[in-house]
C-alpha positions in Angstrom: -11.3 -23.8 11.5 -11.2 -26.9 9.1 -15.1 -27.0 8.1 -14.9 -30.1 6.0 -12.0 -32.8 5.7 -11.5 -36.0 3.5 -9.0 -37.6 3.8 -8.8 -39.8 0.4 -7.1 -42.8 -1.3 -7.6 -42.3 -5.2 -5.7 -44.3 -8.0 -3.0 -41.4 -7.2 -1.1 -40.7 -3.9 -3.2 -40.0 -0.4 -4.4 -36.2 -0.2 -6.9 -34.9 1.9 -9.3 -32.1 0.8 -10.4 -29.3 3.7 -12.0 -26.1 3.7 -11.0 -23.8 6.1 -13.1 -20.7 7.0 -11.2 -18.1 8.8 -13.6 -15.2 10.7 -11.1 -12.6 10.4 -11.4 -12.2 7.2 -8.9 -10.7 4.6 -8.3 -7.4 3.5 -7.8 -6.3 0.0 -6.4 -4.3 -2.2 -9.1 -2.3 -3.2 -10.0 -1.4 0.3 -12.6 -4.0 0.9 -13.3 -6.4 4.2 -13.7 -9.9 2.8 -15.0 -11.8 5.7 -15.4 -14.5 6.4 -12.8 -16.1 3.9 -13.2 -19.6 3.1 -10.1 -22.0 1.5 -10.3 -25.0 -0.1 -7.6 -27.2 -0.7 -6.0 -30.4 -1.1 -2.6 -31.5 1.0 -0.7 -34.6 0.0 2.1 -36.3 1.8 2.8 -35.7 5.2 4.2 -32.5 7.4 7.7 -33.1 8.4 7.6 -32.6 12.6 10.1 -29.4 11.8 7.5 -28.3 9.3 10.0 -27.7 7.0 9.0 -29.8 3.5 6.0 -27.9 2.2 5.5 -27.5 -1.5 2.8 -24.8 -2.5 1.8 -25.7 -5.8 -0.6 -22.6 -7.7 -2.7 -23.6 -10.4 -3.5 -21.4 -13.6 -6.1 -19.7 -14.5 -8.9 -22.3 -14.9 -7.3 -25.1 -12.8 -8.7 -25.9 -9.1 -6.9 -27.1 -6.1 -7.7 -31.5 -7.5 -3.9 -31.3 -8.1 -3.3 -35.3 -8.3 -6.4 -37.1 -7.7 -10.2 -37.8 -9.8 -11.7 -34.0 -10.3 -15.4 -34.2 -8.6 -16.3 -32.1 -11.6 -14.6 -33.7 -14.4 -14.2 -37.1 -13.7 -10.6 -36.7 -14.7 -7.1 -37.3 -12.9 -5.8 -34.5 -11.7 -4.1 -31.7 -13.5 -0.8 -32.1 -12.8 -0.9 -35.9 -11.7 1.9 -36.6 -13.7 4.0 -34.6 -11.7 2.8 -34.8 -8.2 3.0 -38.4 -6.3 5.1 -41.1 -4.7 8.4 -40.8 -6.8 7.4 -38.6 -8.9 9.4 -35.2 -9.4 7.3 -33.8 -6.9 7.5 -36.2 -4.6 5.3 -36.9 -2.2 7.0 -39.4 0.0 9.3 -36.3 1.1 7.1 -33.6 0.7 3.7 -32.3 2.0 2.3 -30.5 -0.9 -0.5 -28.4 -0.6 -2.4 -26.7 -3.4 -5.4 -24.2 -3.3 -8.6 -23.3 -5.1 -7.7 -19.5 -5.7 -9.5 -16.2 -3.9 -12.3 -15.4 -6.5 -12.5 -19.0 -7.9 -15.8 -21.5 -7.7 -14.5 -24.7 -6.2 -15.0 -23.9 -2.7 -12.9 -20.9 -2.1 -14.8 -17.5 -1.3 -15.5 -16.0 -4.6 -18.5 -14.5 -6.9 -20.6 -17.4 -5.9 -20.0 -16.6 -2.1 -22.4 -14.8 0.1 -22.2 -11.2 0.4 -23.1 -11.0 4.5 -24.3 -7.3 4.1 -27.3 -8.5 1.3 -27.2 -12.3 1.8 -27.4 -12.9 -1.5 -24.0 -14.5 -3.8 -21.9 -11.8 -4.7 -21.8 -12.5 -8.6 -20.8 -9.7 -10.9 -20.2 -7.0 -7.2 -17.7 -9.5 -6.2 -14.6 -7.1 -5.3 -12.1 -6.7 -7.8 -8.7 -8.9 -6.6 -5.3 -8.6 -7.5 -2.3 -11.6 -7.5 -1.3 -9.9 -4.2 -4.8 -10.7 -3.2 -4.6 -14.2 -3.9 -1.5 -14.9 -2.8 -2.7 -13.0 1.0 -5.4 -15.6 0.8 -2.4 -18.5 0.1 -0.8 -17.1 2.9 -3.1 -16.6 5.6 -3.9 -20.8 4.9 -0.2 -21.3 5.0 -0.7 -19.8 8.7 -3.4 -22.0 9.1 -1.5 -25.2 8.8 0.9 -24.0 11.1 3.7 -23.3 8.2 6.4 -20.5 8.9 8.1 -21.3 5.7 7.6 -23.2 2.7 10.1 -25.2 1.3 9.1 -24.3 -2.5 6.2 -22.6 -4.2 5.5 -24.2 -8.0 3.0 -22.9 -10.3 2.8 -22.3 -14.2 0.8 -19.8 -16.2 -0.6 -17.6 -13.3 0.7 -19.8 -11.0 4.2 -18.8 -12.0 2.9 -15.2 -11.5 1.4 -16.3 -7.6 5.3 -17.9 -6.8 6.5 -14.7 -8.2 4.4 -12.7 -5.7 5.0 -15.4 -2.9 9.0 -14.1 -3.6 8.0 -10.6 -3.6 5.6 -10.2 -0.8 7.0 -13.0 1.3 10.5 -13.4 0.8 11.4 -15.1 4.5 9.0 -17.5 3.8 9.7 -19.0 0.6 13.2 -21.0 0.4 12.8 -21.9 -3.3 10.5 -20.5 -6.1 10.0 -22.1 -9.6 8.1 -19.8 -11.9 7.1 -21.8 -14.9 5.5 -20.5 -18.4 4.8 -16.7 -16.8 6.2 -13.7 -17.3 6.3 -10.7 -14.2 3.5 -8.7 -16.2 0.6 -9.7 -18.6 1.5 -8.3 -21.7 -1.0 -5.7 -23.6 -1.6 -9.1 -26.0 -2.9 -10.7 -23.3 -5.0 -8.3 -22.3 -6.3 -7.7 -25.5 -7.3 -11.5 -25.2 -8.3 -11.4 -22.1 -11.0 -8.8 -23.1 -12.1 -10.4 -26.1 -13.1 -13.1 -23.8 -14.9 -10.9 -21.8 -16.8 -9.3 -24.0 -18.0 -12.7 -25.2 -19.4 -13.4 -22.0 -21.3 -9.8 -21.9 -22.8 -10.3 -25.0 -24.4 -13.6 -24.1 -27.9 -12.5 -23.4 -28.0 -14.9 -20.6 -25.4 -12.4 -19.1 -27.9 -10.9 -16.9 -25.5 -8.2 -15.7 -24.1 -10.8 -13.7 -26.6 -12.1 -12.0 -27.6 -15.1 -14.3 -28.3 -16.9 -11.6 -31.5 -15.1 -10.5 -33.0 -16.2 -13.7 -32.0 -19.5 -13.1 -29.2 -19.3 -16.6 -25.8 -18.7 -17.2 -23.7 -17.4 -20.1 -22.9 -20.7 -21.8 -22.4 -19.3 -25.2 -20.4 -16.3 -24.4 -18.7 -18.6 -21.6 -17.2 -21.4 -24.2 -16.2 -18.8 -26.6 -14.3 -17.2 -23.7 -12.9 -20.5 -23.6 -12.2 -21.5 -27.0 -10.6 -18.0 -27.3 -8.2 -18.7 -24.2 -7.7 -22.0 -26.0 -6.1 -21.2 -28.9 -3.4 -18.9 -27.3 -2.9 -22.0 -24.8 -1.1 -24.2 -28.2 1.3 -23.4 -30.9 0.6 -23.6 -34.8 2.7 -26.5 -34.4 0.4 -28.2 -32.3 -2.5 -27.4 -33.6 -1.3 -28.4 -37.3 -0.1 -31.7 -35.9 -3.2 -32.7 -34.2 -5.9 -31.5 -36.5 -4.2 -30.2 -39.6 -6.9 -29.2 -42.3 -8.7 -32.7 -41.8 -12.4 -32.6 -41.9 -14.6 -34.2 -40.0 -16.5 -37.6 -42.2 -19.3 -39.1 -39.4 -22.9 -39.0 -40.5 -23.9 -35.7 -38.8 -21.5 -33.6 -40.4 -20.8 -35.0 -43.9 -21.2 -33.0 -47.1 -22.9 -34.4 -49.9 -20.5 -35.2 -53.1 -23.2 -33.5 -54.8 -23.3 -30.1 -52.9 -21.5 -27.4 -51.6 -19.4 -27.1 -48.3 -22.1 -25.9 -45.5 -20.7 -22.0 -44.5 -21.8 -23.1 -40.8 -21.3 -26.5 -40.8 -18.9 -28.3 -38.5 -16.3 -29.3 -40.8 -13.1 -29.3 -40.1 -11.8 -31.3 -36.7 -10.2 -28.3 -35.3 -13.5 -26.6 -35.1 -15.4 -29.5 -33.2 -12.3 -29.8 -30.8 -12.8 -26.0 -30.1 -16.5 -26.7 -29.7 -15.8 -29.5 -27.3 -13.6 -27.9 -25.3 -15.9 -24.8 -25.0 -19.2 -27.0 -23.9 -17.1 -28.7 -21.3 -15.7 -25.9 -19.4 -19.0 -24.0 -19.1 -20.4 -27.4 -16.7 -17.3 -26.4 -14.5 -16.4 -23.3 -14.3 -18.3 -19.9 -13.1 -18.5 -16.9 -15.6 -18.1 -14.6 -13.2 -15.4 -15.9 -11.4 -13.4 -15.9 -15.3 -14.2 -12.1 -15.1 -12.6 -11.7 -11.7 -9.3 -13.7 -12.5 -8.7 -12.8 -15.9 -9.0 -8.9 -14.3 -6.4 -10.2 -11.4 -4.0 -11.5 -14.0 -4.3 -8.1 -16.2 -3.3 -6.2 -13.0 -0.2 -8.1 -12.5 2.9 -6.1 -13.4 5.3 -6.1 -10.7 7.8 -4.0 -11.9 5.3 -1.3 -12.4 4.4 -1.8 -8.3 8.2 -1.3 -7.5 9.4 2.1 -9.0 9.4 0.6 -12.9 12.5 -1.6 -11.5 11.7 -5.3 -11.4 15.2 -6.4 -9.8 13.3 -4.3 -6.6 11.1 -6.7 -5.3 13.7 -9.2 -5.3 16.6 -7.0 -4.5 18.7 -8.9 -1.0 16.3 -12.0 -1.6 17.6 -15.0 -0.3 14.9 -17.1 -2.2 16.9 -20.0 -5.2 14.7 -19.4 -8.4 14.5 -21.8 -11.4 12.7 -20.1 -13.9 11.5 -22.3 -16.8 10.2 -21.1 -20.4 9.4 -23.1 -23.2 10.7 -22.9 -26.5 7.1 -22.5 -28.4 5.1 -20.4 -25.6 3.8 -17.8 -27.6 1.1 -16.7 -24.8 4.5 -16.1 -22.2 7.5 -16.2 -24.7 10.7 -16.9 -23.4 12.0 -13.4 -23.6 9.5 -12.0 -21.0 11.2 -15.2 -19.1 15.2 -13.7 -19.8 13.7 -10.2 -19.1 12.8 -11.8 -15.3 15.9 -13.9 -14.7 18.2 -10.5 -15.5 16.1 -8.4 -13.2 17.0 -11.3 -10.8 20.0 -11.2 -11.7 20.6 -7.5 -10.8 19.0 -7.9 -7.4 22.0 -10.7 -6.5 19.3 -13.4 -6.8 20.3 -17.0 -6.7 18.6 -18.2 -10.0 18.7 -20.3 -13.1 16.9 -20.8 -15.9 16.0 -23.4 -18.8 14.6 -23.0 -21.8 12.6 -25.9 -22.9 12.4 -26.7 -26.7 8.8 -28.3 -27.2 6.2 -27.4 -30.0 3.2 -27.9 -27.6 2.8 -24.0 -26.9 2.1 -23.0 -23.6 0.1 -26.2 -22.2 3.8 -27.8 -22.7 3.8 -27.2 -18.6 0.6 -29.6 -18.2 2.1 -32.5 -20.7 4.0 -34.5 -21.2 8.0 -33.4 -21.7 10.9 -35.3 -20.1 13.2 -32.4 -20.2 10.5 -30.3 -17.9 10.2 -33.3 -15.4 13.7 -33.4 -15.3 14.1 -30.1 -14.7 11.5 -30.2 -11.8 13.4 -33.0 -10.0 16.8 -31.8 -10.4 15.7 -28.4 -8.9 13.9 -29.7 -5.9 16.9 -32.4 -5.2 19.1 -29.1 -5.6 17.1 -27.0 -3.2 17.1 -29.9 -0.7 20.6 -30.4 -0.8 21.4 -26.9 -0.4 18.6 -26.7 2.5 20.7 -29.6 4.3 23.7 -27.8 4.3 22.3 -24.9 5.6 20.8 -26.8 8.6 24.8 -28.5 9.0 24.1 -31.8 7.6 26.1 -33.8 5.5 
C-alpha cells in the first residue's frame, strides 16, 4: 500500500512522490527477511492504459529518487532535470518515468536508518549487507506494485548503469530496452581500493560510534566529507579539474597570505581545496554514513561475469533486450574499455546492442552535465526503441 502520495507541480514536469510499504517483505542475498520493505519514489508522466511506456530511471550512488523536480534536502533541481521532462530526451509527454530511492539508501527507502522489528531500534551499522541483485529485487517488487509487467526501458549511469545491467540479467522478459551509461559489469579493484579508502575515513571519525552515532546524538561528519571529497575526485578528469580551478588560489579576507609571510601549511589556499571542502560539508547535511557503507559494499560485490561461470556473454545469452551502451571519452572511474569489454560479451550472446563513445573532458559526472552528443544519444535511442516496439505490436 501507497503510505504517502504527492502529487506535485514544480518549475519542472508533474511527478508525484509515494512511499509504498509492502508487508511481505523481501528476501536477500545474504539470507535475511527484510520486512516490511518500504519504497520511495517519484513517477512522472502518465501510464499508458496498455501499461506499456515505463522508463525506470536508477540513480548512482549518492543520488535519490528527486529525479526532475526541487530536492527537499538540497534546495536544488533535480539531478538529471535536464534530461527528464516535457520534450526533453526523456520525455515525459510519452512516457511515465518512475525513479527510486535505492534499498539501503536514507530518503525514505528501508535502509540503516529503518527499524529493525526484532529490537525496535534503527538498524544502523547491523543493517544487512545488500547486493545490486538486492536492489534491483527491491525495483522490481515496486515495478509489481504499479501494476507494470514490463518496462519499456531501464536508464541509469554510474551504479545505475550497473542496476539496468542487472534489470537485463535477472529480468530479461521485462525489460524491452536497457541503456547502461558510464558503468562497467564489475567494479574494478581501483574502485574498490577507493571505495575503502572512503570507508576507512568514516571509521576513523571518532564520532563513528561503531555505527550507532546516533545514540549519542553525532554522526561522522569529518570522516563522512572526506569519504566524499575522496569519491569526488575520481568523479572528474585532470582536465576538468585544471580548467575549473587550475593552481588559482583563493584572495578573500579569511584566507589571504600576508606579502610579508609564508604560505600557511594548513591554510585554505588554493580554490580546488575549498571546492573539495564545500562539497564535503554539504553532503554530510544529506546523506547517511551508514547507508555510504552499505552501497559502496553493494557496488564492490557487483561482478556479473564472476556470478555466471566467469562468462559475461551468459547472463545475456538469447536476450531479447536492445542495449545502447554509452562511455565517455574521459571516464577514468568506468573507462571506456570496461564499456567495449561489455558490448563484445553482448555481442557473443546475439544481443541487439550499440554503443557510443562520447568525447568530453568532464570525467565521469559527463552523464549528469551538460553534453549535446549524450542528449542526442538518449533521444535517438528511445525514438529507436519506440519505433521498433511499434513494429512489433504491427503498426505502421
Amino acid at each position: 500500500m501507497d503510505i504517502s502520495a504527492s502529487p506535485t507541480i514544480a518549475d519542472g514536469p508533474v511527478y508525484t512522490h509515494r512511499t509504498v510499504r509492502l508487508d511481505s517483505g523481501l528476501d536477500l542475498e545474504c539470507g535475511v527477511h527484510l520486512a516490511p520493505l518500504e519504497i520511495a519514489y517519484c513517477t512522472y508522466g502518465t501510464l499508458s492504459p496498455a501499461r506499456d511506456n515505463a522508463i525506470l530511471v536508477c540513480h548512482a550512488l549518492t543520488g535519490d529518487q528527486y529525479l526532475a523536480e526541487q530536492n527537499p534536502l538540497t534546495g536544488k533541481p533535480g539531478w538529471w532535470s535536464r534530461m527528464v521532462g516535457p520534450g526533453l530526451p526523456i520525455d515525459t509527454d510519452r512516457y511515465f518515468v518512475v525513479c527510486s530511492n535505492v534499498l539501503g539508501g536514507c530518503m525514505g527507502t528501508t535502509g540503516p536508518r529503518s527499524i529493525c522489528p526484532e529490537t525496535g531500534k534503527a538498524w544502523d551499522s547491523e543493517f544487512p549487507p545488500i547486493t545490486m541483485h538486492d536492489i534491483v529485487a527491491a525495483q522490481a517488487k515496486l515495478i509489481d506494485h504499479l501494476g507494470i509487467d514490463r518496462l519499456f526501458a531501464v536508464i541509469g549511469g554510474s551504479m545505475g548503469g550497473m542496476q539496468a545491467l542487472t534489470w537485463a540479467a535477472d529480468f530479461p522478459d521485462r525489460v524491452f530496452a536497457a541503456m547502461p551509461i558510464a558503468t562497467s559489469p564489475f567494479h574494478s579493484a581501483q574502485n574498490i581500493a577507493f571505495n575503502e579508502v572512503s570507508r576507512q575515513a568514516i571509521f576513523a571519525d571518532p564520532d563513528w560510534h561503531d555505527g550507532h552515532y546516533r545514540d549519542f546524538d553525532a554522526i561522522p561528519a569529518r570522516g563522512l566529507g572526506v569519504a566524499r571529497m575522496m569519491a569526488h575526485i575520481t568523479y572528474l578528469s585532470e582536465e576538468a579539474l585544471s580548467r575549473k580551478f587550475g593552481r588559482r588560489v583563493r584572495h578573500d579576507a579569511a584566507t589571504a597570505v600576508p606579502a610579508s609571510s609564508s604560505p600557511s601549511l594548513f591554510g585554505e589556499m588554493f580554490e580546488v581545496e575549498s571546492y573539495l571542502r564545500h562539497q564535503g560539508s554539504t553532503f554530510v547535511r544529506r546523506f547517511d554514513a551508514n547507508s555510504y557503507l552499505t552501497i559502496t559494499r553493494a557496488m564492490d560485490y557487483f561482478d556479473l561475469a564472476a556470478e555466471h561461470e566467469g562468462d559475461l556473454a551468459n547472463p545475456f545469452r538469447k536476450s531479447q533486450t536492445r542495449f545502447c551502451v554509452v562511455s565517455f571519452s574521459s571516464d577514468w572511474l568506468f573507462p571506456t574499455s570496461q564499456s567495449r569489454l561489455l558490448v563484445r560479451a553482448l555481442n557473443r550472446a546475439g544481443a541487439n546492442v550499440s554503443f557510443v563513445e562520447i568525447e568530453s573532458d568532464r570525467g565521469h559526472d559527463a552523464f549528469l552535465l551538460e553534453e549535446p552528443d549524450f542528449d542526442r544519444t538518449i533521444r535517438g535511442f528511445i525514438t529507436g526503441a519506440a519505433e521498433h516496439a511499434a513494429l512489433l505490436r504491427g503498426e505502421h
